[in-house]
N, C-alpha and C positions, 0 to 999 in steps of 0.2 A: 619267283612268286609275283615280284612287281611289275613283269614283263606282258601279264594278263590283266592287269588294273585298266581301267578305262579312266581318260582323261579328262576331267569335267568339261574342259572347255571345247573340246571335239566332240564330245556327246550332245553337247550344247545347241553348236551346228549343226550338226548332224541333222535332229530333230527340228530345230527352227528352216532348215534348210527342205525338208520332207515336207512341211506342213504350207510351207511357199510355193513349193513344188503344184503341189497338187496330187490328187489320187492318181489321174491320167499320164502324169508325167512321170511315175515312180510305181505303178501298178507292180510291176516283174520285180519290185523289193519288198511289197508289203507278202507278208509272212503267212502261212494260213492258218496258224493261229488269230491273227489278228482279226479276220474277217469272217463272218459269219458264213455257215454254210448258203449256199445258194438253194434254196430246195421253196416250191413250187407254197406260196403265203400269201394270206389274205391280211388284207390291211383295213383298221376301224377308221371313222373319222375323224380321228385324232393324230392317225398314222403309226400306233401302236399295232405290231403283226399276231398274226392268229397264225394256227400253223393248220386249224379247222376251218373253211366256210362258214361264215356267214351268214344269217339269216338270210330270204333274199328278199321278203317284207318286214317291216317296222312293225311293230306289236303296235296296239289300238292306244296302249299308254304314250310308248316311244311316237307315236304320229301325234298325239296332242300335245307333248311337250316342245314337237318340230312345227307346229301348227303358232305355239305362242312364240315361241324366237322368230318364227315371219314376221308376225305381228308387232313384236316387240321392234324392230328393228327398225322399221320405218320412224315408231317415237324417239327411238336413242339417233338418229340421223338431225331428228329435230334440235333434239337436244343439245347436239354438238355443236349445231350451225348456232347456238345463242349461247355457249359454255359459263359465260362470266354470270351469264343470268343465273345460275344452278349452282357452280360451283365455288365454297366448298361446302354450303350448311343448309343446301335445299333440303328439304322432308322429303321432297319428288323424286330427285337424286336418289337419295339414302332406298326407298320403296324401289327402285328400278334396279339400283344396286344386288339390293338383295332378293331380288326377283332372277336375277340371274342375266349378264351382258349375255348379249347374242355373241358367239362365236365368232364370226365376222367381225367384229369390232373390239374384240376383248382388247386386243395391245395399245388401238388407238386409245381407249378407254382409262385401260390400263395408265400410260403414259403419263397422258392426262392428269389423271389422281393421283399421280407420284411429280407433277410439275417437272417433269420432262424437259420439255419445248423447253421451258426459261433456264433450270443449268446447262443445255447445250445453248444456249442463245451466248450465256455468261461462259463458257468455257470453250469458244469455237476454236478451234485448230487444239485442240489441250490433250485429246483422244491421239490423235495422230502422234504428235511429240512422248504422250508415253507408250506408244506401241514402239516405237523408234529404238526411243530408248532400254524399254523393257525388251527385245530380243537381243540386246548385247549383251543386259546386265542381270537381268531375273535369274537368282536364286534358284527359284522355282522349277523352272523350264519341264524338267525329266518327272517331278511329280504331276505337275498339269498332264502329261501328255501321256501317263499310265494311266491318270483319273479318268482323260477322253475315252480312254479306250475302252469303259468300262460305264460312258455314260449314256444313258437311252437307246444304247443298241438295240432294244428291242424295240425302235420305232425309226420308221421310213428316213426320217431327216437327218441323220446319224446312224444307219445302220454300214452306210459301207467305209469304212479304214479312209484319213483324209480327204474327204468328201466335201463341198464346197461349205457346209454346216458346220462340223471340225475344224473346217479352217477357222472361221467366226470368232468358233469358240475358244480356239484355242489364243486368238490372239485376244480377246476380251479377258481373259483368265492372263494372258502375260503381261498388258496393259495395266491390269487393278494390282497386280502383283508388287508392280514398282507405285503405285499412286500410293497404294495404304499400305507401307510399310512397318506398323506394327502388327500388321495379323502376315502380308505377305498372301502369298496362297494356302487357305488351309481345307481340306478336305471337307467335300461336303455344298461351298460354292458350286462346283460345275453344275451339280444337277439343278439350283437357282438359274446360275446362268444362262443352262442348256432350255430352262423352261420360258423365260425370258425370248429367249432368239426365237422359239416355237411363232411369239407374239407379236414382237415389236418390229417393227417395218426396216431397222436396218442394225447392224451390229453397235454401231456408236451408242442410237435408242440406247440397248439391252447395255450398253457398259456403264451409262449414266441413269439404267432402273436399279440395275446392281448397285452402285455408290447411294441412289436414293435411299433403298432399302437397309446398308448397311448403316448411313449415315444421319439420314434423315431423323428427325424427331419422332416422330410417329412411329418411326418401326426399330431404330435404334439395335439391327442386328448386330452391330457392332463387337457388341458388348456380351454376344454366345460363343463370336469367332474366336476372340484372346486368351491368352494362355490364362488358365485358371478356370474359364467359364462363366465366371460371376455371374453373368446374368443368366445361364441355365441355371444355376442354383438358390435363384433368387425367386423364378418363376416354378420349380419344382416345390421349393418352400411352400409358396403360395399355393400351390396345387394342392399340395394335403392339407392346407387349411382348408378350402374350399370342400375336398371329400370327406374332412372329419364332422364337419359344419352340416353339409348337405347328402353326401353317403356313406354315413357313417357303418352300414355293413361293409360295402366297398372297403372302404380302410381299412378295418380289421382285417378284413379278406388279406387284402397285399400284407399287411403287417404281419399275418399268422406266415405268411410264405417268406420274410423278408426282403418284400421287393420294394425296391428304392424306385422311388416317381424318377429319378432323372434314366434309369435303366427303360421303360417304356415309353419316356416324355421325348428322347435325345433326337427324333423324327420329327416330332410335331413341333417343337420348338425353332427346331435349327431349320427346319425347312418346312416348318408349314404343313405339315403330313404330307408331304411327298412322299408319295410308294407306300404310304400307313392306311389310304383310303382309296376307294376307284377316281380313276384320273377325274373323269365325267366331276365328280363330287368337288374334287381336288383346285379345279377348278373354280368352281363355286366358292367355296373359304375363302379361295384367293382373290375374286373380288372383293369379297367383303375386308379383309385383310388389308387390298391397298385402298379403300375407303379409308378404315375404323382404325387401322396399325394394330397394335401387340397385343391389344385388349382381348383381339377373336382367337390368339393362341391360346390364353386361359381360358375363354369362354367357349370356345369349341371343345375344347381338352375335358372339360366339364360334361358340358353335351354330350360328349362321344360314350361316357363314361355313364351315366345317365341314361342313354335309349338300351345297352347293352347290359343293366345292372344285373339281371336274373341272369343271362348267360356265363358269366362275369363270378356270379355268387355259385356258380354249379361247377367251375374247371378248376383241376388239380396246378399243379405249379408251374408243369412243364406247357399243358396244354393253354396254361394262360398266357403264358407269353408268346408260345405262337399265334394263338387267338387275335391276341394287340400288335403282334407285328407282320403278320401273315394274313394271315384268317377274313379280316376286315377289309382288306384290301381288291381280295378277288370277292366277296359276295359283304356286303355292309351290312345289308338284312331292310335294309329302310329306303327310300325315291330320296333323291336330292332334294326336292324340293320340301319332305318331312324334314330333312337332315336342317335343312337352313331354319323352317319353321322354330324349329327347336332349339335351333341357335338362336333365335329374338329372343323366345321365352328365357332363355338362363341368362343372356343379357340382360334381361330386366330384371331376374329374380336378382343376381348380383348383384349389379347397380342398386340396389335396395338396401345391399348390405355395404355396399361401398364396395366391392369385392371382384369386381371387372378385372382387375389390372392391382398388380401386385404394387404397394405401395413402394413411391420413390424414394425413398431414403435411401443414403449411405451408396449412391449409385455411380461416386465418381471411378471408380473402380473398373465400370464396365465403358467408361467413355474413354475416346482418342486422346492420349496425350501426345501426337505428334502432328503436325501440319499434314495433311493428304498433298500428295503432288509433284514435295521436295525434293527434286533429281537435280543432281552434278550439272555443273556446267559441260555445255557442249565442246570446251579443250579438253576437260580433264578422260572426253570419251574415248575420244581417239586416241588415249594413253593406253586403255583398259582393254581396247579391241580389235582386232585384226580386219583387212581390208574382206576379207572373203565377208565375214559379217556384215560389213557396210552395205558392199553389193546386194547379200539378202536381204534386209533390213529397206533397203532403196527401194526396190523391186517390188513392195508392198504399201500399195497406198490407197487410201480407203474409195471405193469406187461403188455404182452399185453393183449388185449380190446378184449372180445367177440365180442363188437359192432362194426361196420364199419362206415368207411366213405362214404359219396356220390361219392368221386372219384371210389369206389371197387365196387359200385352195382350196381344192372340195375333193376331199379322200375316196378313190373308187372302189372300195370294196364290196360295193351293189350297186347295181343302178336303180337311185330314188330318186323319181321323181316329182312335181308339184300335182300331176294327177292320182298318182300313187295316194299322197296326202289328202289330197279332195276326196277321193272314192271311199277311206277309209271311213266309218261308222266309229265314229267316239260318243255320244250320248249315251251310251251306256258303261263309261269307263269311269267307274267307281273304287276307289279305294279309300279306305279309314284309316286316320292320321298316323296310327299304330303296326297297322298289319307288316306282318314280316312280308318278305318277297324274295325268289331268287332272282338273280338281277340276269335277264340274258344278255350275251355279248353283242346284242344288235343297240343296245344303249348308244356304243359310241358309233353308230351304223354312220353312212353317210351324209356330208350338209346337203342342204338344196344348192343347186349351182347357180340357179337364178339369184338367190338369196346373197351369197355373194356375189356377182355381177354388181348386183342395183346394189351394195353397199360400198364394194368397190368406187363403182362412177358418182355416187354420190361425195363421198369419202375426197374424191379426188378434185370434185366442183369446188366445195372446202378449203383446199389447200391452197394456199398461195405460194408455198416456196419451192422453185421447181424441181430440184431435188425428190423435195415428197411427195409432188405430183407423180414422178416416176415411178414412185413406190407404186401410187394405188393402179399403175395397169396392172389387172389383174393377171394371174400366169397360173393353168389348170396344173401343172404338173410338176412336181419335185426334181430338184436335181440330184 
């Protein structure tokens, strides 16, 4: 029986040794399970696949919402070149925010409003030494690398098995594994992190957006990762305050089916509604999110709940839960730009009642009680680890990325272009703040490529450290 046990520490390799590798150099071992079928797909511009065509024009709505990210994009260019002017408590800011960042810019953006720049400035070489360390020593290794397998497949940057994106990812996920060793790796990251790398111009970025986000004051994820939960259960609390207060049929509703808020909350909490809304949308929150921090998980959770309440008071038990965990996700029923609207509004109706953000009390529970960082001396490594390891672990050293970010590309699932856009007739594109809609899949249709070029070269005029100047040459095409 014992003679079919696998060896932790050979599996260990194993895997760290495939992900080094690369896809190209270990193709004739990846498995055909592991890899999607090849079959003839169209990609949105997000690079999530259709297995249908695509529009091959933008609807009159879809072209003026592509019409104001043009437009937009040249003031957030401005805005970057003066940052300290705006951030962190401009009104300007906050309006543009939730106006929606142009796509081309989101990670820079992004970044930005998580102070970035200043913990990699404070922890230079800090990344490296724990990827080092972390492929000798992570626990984790064999659960990261079943998670990968299972992460945004259905989108271009992560669809094929060790792919230069997987690589990324997976050593970002080995990295934090060893840095924050009271959570370790815990399910549920990757899909953070894998959205993260979508954005931010290089993997280190995305390892020190992920430590912001879990650590930082503002977003304090921290404290959903740990064993127990605490802080899910602290913002679920809160949550039925909110709907007993303000939908009070809602509540009854779940209460007559006995559904517990953290059973439909455990998505939008722990990650922001990822996969609980359309990306497009998803998106969106998530600006606001790394603006505002924790506060837009209660107050969108609210919202969501709120634009939904009559369909919501009509479905039986079963169909309710796929409703909030399925349903919403391929058609929302409402434009993002309602969806955000309606997100100020309950922000303020809140804020009214104090009722943003769950009160802090009694929260030491969901904080770090342990140093981020703390790894063994570099003798004691060489005790724990064999040469074969060293050699992999050498062999890997942070360089830039074949692969790109969604800030550098422009998805070709149609060819759109800026006269496409001009020719279109929008003055008659009316919609009321309420009306339902089916949302078609040209939503996430194509960027302009021009659009990103000029954000790119702009983006890069910007930069002073040559590193990041490298990032912004632009690169039409995924690896």
């Amino acid at each position: 029986m014992d003679e079919h046990r696998i060896d932790p520490d050979e599996e260990r390799r194993t895997i760290v040794e495939r992900y080094t590798k690369g896809r190209e150099k270990i193709r004739d071992q990846i498995g055909d399970w592991e890899d999607p079928q090849n079959l003839v797909l169209f990609t949105d511009r997000y690079g999530f696949i259709h297995d249908q065509q695509l529009p091959p024009r933008l609807s009159k709505h879809e072209a003026k919402v592509r019409q104001k990210e043009i437009s937009r994009t040249s003031k957030w260019l401005k805005m970057l070149e003066q940052w300290d002017k705006y951030f962190p408590n401009s009104e300007k800011l906050r309006k543009r925010v939730y106006k929606g960042i142009p796509n081309s810019l989101r990670g820079e953006v992004w970044t930005r409003l998580m102070e970035v720049p200043q913990v990699k400035k404070e922890q230079e070489g800090r990344y490296q030494e724990l990827l080092d360390y972390g492929l000798y020593n992570s626990k984790d290794i064999r659960q990261i690398d079943l998670d990968i397998n299972r992460t945004f497949r259905n989108n271009d940057m992560f669809r094929d098995r060790f792919n230069a994106k997987q690589q990324e990812l997976f050593r970002i996920l080995v990295a934090y594994s060893v840095y924050n060793k009271e959570i370790g790796y815990t399910q549920g990251m990757s899909q953070i992190a894998a959205l993260l790398l979508m954005y931010t111009s290089n993997e280190e970025d995305a390892f020190w957006s992920l430590d912001r986000l879990m650590s930082g004051e503002k977003y304090a994820m921290h404290g959903f990762f740990i064993d127990g939960f605490p802080k899910l259960q602290r913002f679920a609390d809160h949550h039925d305050k909110i709907l007993k207060k303000f939908l009070p049929r809602v509540y009854k509703h779940f209460k007559k089916f006995d559904i517990n808020a953290t059973l439909y909350t455990l998505k939008w909490f722990f990650q922001c509604f990822l996969d609980r809304v359309p990306f497009s949308l998803t998106l969106r929150i998530w600006d606001c999110f790394m603006l505002d921090g924790e506060m837009i998980l209660t107050c969108f959770s609210y919202t969501l709940l709120k634009l939904h309440k009559r369909s919501i008071l009509d479905k039986s038990m079963e169909d309710l839960i796929s409703f909030l965990q399925i349903d919403l996700e391929k058609d929302f029923g409402y434009l993002d730009d309602q969806a955000i609207r309606e997100l100020q509004i309950a922000i303020n109706e809140l804020r009214k009642q104090k009722m943003e953000s769950p009160a802090k009390t009694n929260t030491d529970a969901e904080k770090p009680t342990r140093p981020f960082g703390m790894l063994l001396q570099a003798d004691n490594v060489s005790i724990m680890t064999g040469t074969d390891d060293r050699s992999i672990a050498g062999s890997i050293n942070l360089k830039n990325s074949d692969s790109v970010s969604l800030a550098q590309t422009s998805r070709t699932s149609s060819e759109v272009d800026q006269n496409e856009l001009e020719n279109t007739e929008l003055d008659d594109v009316e919609v009321n703040d309420f009306c339902k809609i089916q949302r078609s899949c040209s939503i996430y249709d194509n960027v302009d490529i021009n659009e990103s070029i000029e954000a790119a070269k702009r983006l890069s005029e910007l930069t002073t450290n040559s590193d990041q100047r490298g990032f912004f040459k632009l690169q039409i095409t995924l690896s």
